[in-house]
N, CA, C and O atoms as a GROMACS GRO file, in nm:
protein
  268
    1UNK      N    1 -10.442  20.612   0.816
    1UNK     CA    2 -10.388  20.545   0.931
    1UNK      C    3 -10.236  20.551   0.927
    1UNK      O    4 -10.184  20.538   0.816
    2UNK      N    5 -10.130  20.577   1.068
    2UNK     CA    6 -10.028  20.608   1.071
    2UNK      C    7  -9.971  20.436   1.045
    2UNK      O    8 -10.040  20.336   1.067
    3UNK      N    9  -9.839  20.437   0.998
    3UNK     CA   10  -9.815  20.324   0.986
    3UNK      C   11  -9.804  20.217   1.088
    3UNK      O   12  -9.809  20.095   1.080
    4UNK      N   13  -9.778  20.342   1.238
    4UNK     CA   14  -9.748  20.229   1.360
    4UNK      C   15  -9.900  20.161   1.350
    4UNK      O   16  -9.907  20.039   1.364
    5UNK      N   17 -10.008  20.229   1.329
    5UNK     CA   18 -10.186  20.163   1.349
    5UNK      C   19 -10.174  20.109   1.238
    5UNK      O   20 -10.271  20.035   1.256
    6UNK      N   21 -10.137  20.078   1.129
    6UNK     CA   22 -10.127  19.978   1.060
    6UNK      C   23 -10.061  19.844   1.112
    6UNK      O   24 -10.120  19.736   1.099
    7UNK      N   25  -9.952  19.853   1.165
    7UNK     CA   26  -9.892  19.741   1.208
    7UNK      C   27  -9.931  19.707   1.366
    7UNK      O   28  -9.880  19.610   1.422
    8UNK      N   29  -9.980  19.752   1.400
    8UNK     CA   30 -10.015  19.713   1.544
    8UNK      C   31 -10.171  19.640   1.489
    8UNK      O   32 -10.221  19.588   1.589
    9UNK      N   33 -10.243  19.625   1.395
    9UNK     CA   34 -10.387  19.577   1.351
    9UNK      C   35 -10.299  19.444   1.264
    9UNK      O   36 -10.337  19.329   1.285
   10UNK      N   37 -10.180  19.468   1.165
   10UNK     CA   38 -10.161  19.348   1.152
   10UNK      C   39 -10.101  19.242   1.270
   10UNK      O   40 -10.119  19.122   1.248
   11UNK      N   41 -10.050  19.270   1.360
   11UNK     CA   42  -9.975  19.234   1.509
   11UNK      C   43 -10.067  19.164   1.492
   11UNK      O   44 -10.041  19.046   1.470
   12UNK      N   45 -10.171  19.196   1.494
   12UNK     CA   46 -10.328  19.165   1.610
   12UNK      C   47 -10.436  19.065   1.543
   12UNK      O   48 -10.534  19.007   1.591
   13UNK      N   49 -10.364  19.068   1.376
   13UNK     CA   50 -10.458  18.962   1.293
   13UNK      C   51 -10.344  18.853   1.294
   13UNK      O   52 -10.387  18.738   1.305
   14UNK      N   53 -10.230  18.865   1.287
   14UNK     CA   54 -10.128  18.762   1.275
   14UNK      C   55 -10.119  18.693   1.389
   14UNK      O   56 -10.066  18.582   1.378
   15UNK      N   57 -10.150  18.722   1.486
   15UNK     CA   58 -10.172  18.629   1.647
   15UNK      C   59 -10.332  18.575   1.659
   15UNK      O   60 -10.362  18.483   1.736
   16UNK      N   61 -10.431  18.643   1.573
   16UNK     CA   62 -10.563  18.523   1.591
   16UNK      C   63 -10.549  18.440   1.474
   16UNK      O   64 -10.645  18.453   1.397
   17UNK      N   65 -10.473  18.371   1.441
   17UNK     CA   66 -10.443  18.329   1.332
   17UNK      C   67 -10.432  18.172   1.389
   17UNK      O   68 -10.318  18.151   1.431
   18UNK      N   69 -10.497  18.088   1.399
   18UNK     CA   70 -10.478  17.985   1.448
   18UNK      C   71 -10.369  17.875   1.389
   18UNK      O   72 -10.365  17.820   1.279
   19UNK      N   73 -10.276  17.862   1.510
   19UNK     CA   74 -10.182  17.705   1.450
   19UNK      C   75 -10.250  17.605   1.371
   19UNK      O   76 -10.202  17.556   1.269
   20UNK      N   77 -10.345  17.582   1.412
   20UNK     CA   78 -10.405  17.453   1.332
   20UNK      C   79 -10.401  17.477   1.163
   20UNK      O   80 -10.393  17.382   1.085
   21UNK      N   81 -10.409  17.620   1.118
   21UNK     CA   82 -10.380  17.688   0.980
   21UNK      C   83 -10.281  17.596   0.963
   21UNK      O   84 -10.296  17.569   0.844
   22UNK      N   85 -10.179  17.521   1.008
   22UNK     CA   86 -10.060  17.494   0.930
   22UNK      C   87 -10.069  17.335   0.883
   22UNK      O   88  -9.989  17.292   0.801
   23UNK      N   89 -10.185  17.242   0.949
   23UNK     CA   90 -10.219  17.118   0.939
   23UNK      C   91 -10.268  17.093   0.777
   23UNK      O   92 -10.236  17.002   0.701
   24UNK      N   93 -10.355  17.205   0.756
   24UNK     CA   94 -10.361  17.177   0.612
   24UNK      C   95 -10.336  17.209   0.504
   24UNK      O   96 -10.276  17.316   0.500
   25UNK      N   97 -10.365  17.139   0.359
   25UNK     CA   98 -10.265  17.212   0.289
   25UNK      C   99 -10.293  17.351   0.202
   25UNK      O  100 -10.389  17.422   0.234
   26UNK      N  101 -10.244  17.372   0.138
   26UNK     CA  102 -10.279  17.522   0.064
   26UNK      C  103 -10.367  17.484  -0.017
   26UNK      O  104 -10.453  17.569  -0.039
   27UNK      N  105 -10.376  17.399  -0.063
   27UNK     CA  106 -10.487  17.362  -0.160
   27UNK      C  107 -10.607  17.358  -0.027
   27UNK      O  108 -10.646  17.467   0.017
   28UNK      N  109 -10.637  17.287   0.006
   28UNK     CA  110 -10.757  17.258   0.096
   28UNK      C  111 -10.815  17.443   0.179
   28UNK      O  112 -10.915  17.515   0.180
   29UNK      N  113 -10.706  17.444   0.221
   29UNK     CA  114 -10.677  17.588   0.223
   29UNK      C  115 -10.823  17.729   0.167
   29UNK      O  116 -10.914  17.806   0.201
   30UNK      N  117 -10.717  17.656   0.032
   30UNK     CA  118 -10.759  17.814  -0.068
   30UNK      C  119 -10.906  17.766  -0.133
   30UNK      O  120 -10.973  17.852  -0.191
   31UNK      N  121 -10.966  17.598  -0.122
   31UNK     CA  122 -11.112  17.551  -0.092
   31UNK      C  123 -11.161  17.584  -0.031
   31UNK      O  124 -11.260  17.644  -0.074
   32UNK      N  125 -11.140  17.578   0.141
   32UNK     CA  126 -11.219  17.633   0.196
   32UNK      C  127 -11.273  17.814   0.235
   32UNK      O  128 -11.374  17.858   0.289
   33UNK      N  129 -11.115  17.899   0.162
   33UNK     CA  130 -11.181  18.012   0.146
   33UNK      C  131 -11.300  18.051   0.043
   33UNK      O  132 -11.400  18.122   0.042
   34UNK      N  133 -11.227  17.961  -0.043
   34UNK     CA  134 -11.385  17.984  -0.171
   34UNK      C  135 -11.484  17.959  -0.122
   34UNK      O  136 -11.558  18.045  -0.074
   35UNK      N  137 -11.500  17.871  -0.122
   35UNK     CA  138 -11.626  17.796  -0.018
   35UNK      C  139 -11.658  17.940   0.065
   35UNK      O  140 -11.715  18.016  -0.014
   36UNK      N  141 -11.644  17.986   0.163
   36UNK     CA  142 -11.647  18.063   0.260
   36UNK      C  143 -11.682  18.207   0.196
   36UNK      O  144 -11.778  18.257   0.254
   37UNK      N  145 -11.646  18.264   0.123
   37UNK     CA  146 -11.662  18.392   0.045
   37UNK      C  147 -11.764  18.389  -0.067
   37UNK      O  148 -11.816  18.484  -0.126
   38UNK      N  149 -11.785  18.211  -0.089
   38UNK     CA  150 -11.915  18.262  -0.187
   38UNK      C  151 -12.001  18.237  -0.072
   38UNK      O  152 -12.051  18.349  -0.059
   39UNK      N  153 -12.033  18.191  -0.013
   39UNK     CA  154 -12.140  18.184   0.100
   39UNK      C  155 -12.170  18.306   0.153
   39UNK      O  156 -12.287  18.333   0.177
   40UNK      N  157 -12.061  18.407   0.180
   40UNK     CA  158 -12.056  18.578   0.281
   40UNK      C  159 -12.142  18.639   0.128
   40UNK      O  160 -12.243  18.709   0.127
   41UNK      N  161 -12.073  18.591   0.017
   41UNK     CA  162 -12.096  18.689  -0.059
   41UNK      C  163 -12.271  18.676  -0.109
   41UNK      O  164 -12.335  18.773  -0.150
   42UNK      N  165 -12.324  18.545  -0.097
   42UNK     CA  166 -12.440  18.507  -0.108
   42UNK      C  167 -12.576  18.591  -0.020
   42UNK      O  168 -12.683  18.646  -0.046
   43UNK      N  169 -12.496  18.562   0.090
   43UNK     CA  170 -12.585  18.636   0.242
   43UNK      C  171 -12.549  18.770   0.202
   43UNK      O  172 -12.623  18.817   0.289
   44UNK      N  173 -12.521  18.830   0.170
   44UNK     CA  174 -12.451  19.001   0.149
   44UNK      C  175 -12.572  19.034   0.031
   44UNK      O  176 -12.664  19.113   0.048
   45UNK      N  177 -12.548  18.956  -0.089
   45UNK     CA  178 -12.666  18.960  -0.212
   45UNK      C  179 -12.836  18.991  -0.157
   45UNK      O  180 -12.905  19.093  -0.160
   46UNK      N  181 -12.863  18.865  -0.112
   46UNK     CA  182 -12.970  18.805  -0.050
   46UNK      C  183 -13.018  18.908   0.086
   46UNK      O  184 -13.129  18.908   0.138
   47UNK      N  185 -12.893  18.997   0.129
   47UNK     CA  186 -12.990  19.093   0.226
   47UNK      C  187 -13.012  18.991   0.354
   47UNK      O  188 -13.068  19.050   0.446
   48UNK      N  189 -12.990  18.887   0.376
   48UNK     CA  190 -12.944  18.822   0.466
   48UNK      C  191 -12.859  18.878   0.593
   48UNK      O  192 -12.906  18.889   0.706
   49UNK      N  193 -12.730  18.909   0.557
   49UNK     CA  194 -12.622  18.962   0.580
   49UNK      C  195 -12.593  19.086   0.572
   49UNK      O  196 -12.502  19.095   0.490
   50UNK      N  197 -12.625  19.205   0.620
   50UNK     CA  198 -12.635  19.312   0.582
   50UNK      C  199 -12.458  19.391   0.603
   50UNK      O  200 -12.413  19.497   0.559
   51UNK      N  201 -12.413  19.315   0.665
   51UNK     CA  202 -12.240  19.369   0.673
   51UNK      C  203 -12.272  19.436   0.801
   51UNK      O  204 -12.370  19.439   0.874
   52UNK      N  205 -12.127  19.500   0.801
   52UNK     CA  206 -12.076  19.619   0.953
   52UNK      C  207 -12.042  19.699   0.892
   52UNK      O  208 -11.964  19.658   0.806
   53UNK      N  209 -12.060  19.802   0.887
   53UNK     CA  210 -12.010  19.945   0.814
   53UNK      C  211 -11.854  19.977   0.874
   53UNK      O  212 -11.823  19.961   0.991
   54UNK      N  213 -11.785  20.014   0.792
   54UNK     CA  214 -11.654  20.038   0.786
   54UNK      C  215 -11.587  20.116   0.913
   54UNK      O  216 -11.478  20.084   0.960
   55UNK      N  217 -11.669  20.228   0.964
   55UNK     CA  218 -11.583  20.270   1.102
   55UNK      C  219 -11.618  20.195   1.178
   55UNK      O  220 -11.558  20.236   1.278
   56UNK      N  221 -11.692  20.080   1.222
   56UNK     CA  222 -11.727  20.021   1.328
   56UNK      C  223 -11.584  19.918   1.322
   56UNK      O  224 -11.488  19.899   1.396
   57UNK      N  225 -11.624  19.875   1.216
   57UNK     CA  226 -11.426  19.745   1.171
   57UNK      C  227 -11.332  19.809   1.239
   57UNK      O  228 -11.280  19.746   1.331
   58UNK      N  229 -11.274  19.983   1.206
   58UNK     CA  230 -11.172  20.031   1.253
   58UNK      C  231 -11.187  20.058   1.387
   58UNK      O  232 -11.094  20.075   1.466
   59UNK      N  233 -11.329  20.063   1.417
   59UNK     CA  234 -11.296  20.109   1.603
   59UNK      C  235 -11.270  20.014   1.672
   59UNK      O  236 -11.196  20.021   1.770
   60UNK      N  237 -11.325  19.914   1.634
   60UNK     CA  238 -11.334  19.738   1.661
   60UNK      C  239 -11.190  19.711   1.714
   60UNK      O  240 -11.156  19.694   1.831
   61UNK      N  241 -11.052  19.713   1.519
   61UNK     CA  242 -10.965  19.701   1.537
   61UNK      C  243 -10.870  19.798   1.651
   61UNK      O  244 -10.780  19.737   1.709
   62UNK      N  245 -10.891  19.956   1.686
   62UNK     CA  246 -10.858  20.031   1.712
   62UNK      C  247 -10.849  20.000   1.909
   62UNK      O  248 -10.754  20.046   1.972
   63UNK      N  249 -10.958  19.921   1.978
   63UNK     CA  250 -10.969  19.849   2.089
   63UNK      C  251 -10.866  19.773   2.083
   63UNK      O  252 -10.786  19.770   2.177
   64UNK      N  253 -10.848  19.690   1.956
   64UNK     CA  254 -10.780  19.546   1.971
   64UNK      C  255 -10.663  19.592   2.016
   64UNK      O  256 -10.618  19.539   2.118
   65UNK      N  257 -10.586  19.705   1.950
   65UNK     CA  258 -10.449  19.760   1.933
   65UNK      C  259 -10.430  19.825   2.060
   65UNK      O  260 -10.309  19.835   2.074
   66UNK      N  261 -10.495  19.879   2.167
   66UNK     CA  262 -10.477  19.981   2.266
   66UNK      C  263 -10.498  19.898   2.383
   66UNK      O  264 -10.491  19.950   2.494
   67UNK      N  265 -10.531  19.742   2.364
   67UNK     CA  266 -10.465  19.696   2.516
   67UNK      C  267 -10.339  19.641   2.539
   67UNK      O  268 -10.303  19.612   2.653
   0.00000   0.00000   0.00000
């Protein structure tokens, strides 16, 4: 990926990034990612969760960037 499609995908994650992120603290924070990643990572194990395969993410992002 050229660097401008690199930075036009971070543009695009740094604006869904919700204000309310700033209410709590880094600790509570970096809890609720744990929390959150063993759960993905549980459903992912378990076949639950089977994921999105990797070009679908980039075409995904690749929409986000081209409006």
């Amino acid at each position: 990926m050229s660097e401008s499609e690199r930075m036009n995908i971070a543009s695009v994650l740094l604006k869904s990034i919700s204000k309310e992120s700033d209410v709590v603290s880094q600790e509570e924070w970096d809890e609720a990612w744990e929390k959150e990643l063993k759960k993905r990572i549980k459903e992912m194990e378990s076949g639950e969760d089977p994921g999105v395969p990797l070009e679908v993410i980039w075409e995904d992002l690749r929409k986000l960037t081209d409006k």
